[in-house]
N, C-alpha and C positions, 0 to 999 in steps of 0.2 A: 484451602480450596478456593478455585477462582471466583467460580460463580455458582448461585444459590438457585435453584428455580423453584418456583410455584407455580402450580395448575390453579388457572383463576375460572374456567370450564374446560369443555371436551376437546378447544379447538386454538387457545390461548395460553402462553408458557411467558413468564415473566420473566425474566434475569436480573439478577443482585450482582454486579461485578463490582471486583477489589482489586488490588494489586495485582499483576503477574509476576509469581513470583518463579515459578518453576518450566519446565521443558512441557511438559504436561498440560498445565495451565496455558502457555504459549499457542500449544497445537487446540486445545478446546478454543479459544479464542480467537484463532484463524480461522477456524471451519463457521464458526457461527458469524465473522466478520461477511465473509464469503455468502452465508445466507439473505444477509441484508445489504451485502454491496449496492443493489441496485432500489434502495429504498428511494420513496419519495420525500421531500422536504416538507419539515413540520409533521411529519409521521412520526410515530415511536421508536421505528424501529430506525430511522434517518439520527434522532438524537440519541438511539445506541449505536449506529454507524460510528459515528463522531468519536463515540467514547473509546469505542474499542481501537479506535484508529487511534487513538491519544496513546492507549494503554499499551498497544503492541509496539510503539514507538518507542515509548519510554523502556519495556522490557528490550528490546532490541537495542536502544543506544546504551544501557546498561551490562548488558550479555556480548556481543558484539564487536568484533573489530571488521570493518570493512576493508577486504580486499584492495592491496596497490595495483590499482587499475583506473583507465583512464573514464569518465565519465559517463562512457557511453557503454563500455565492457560493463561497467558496473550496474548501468539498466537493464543490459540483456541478461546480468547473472540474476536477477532480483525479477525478470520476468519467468526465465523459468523456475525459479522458486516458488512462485506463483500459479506457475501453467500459464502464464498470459502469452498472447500471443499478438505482432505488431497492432491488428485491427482493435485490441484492447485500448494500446495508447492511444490509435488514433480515435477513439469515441470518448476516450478523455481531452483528449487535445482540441478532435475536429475536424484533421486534414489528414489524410493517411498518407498525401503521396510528400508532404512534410516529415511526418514518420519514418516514412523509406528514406529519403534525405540524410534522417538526422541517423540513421540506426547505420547507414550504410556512410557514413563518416564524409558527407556532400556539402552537410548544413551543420552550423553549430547551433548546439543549444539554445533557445529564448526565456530569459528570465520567466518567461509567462510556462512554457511546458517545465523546467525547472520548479518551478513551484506547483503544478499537477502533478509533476511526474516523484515528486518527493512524498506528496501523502498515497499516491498512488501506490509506490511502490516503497513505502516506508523506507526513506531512504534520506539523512539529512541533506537538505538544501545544499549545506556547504560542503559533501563532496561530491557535488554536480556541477561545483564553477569553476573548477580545475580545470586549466587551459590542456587541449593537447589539442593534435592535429589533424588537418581536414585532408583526403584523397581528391 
């Protein structure tokens, strides 16, 4: 079992997380990632962001073979896996008309969205730096 809760009162749920080991465990672990996406820093729920984002990683580079596609296919396949939608990245990134750029093959990559857009979308770094080409 992935994770353990306790009721510490009426209005507070703990979580014990462990390993991901199964399909199951995977999807409880999405949905509850998804609840605290937008925690704040130094909150609790910010330092089980973190974890979970570690943990879905790790199950995912384990389970997983990513798609031969070129870097930018492989964001858009990994935002609808998600539901996200451009305005997503761009509130990770910052700049949306950068996002339409890069999504619409205008802009390449920047090291810096590269490295958001990999914990963002659990996706390792290095198959985000695969050259391919701009319109």
């Amino acid at each position: 079992m992935i994770a353990k809760y306790h009721v510490q009162d009426m209005k507070k749920i703990k979580f014990d997380w462990f390993l991901i080991e199964t399909e199951q465990d995977y999807d409880t672990a999405l949905a509850r990632y998804e609840q605290v996406r937008h925690a704040e820093k130094n909150t609790t729920d910010h330092k089980e962001k973190l974890l979970l984002a570690h943990l879905i990683s790790n199950f995912e580079e384990r389970t997983s073979e990513l798609p031969a596609v070129d870097p930018v296919e492989l964001i858009k396949i990994r935002m609808e896996d998600f539901g996200y939608k451009s305005v997503d990245l761009a509130n990770e990134y910052g700049d949306k008309g950068t996002i339409s750029k890069v999504l619409n093959y205008k802009q390449a990559l920047s090291l810096t969205m590269i490295r958001k857009f990999s914990r963002l979308l659990h996706i390792p770094a290095d198959a985000l730096i695969g050259e391919y080409e701009l319109r």
